[in-house]
C-alpha positions in Angstrom: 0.0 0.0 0.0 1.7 3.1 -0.9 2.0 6.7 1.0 -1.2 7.8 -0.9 -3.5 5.2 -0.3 -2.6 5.1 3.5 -3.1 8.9 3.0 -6.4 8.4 2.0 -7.2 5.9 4.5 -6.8 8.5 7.0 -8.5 11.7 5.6 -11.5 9.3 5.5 -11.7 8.1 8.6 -11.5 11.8 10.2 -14.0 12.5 7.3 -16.3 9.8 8.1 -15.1 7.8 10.9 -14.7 4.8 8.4 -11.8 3.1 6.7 -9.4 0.0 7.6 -9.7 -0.9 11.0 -12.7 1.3 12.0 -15.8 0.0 11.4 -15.6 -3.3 13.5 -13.9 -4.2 16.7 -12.6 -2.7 19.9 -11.6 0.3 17.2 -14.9 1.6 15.9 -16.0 4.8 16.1 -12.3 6.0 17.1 -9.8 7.8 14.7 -7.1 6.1 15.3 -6.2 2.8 15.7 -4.6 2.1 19.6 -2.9 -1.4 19.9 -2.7 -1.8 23.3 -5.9 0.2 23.9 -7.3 -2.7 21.9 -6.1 -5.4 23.7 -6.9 -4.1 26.6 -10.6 -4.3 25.6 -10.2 -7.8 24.6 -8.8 -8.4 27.8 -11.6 -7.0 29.4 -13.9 -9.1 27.2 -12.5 -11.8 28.1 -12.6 -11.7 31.7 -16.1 -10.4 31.1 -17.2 -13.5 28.9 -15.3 -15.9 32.1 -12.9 -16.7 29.8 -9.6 -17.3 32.0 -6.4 -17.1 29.8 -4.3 -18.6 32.3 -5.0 -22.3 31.7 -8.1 -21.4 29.3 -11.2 -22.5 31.3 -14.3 -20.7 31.1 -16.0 -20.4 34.4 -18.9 -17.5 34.2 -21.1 -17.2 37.1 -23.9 -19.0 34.9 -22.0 -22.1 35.5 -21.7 -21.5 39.0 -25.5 -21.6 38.9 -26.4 -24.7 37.5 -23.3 -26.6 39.2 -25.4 -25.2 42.5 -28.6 -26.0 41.2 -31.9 -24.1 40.8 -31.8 -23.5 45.1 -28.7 -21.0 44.4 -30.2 -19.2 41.8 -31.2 -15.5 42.4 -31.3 -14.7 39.1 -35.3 -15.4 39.5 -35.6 -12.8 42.8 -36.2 -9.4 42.4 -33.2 -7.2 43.2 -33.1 -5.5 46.5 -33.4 -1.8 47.0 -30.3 -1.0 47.9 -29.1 -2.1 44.2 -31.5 0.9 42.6 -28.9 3.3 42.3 -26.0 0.6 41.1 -28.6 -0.2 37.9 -29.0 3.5 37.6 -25.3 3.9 37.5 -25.5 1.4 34.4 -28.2 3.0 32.8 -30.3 -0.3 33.1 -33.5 -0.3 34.0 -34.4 -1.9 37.9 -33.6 -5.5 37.9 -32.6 -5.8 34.6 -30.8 -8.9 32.9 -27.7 -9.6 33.4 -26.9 -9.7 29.9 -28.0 -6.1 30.1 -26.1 -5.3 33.0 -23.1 -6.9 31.0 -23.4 -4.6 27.7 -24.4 -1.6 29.4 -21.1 -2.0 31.9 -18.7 -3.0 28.7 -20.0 0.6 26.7 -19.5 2.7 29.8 -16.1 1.3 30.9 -15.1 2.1 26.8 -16.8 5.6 27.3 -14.8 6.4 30.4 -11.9 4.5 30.2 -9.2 6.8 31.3 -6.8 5.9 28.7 -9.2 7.9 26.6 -8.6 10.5 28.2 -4.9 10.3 29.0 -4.1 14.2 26.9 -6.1 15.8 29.7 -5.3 15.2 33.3 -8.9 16.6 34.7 -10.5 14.9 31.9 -8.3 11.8 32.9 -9.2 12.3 36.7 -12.9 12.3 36.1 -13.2 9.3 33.6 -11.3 7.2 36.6 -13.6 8.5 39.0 -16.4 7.8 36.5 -14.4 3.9 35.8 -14.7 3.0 39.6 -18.3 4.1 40.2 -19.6 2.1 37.0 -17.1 -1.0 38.2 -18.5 -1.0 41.7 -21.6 -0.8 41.0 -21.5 -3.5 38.0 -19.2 -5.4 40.6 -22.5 -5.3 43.5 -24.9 -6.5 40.9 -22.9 -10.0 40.0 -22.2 -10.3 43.8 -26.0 -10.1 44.0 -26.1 -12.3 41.6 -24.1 -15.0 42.5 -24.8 -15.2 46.2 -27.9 -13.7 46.7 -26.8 -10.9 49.4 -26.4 -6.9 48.6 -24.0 -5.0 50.4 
């Protein structure tokens, strides 16, 4: 590919946001293309899908349920109050799914990651403030989840 077509490739994606690399993946809808950036999403995917790359073992807390049986699973109760503001935090509706829950954590964190942010230290200080409030609160719903008791 010669100096031109690269060239190109770039003028369009700041044009249009679209071009090699940026219509699919941990890249879309960004400018340029981050590698690390990228595979720290991936990373986060994983861990997010129970994918372990240590020894490559998936263990979700969906397994956990049905290795407990239908007795461990709160998954059918209805969240406790004290969760209200931890789904609001989300952007999910009251006692949403978890599958919800997951997609509505994944596009925040990549919102307010603060490695988008890393030109601008208040900018960077307030997406890592932003970070741990949507972790914790994504982090009180699975506990929920998983044992049945809110903090």
């Amino acid at each position: 590919m010669g100096i031109f077509d690269r060239l190109s490739d770039v003028i369009k994606s700041y044009l249009n946001d679209t071009g090699p690399g940026f219509s699919a993946g941990p890249s879309a809808g960004r400018r340029y293309a981050d590698p690390d950036l990228d595979a720290a999403y991936e990373e986060l995917n994983d861990f997010l899908d129970g994918k372990d790359k240590a020894d490559g073992r998936t263990d979700t807390w969906e397994n956990s349920f049905s290795q407990r049986g239908s007795a461990g699973n709160v998954d059918s109760k209805t969240p406790p109050e004290s969760l209200r503001g931890d789904f609001d935090a989300l952007g999910v509706p009251f006692g949403a799914s978890a599958e919800e829950c997951k997609a509505a954590y994944k596009r925040l964190l990549k919102l307010h990651h603060p490695d988008r942010h890393a030109g601008h230290e208040g900018n960077m200080k307030k997406a890592t403030e932003k970070s741990a409030r949507i972790n914790a609160a994504y982090d009180r719903i699975e506990k929920w989840r998983t044992t049945g008791k809110a903090e």
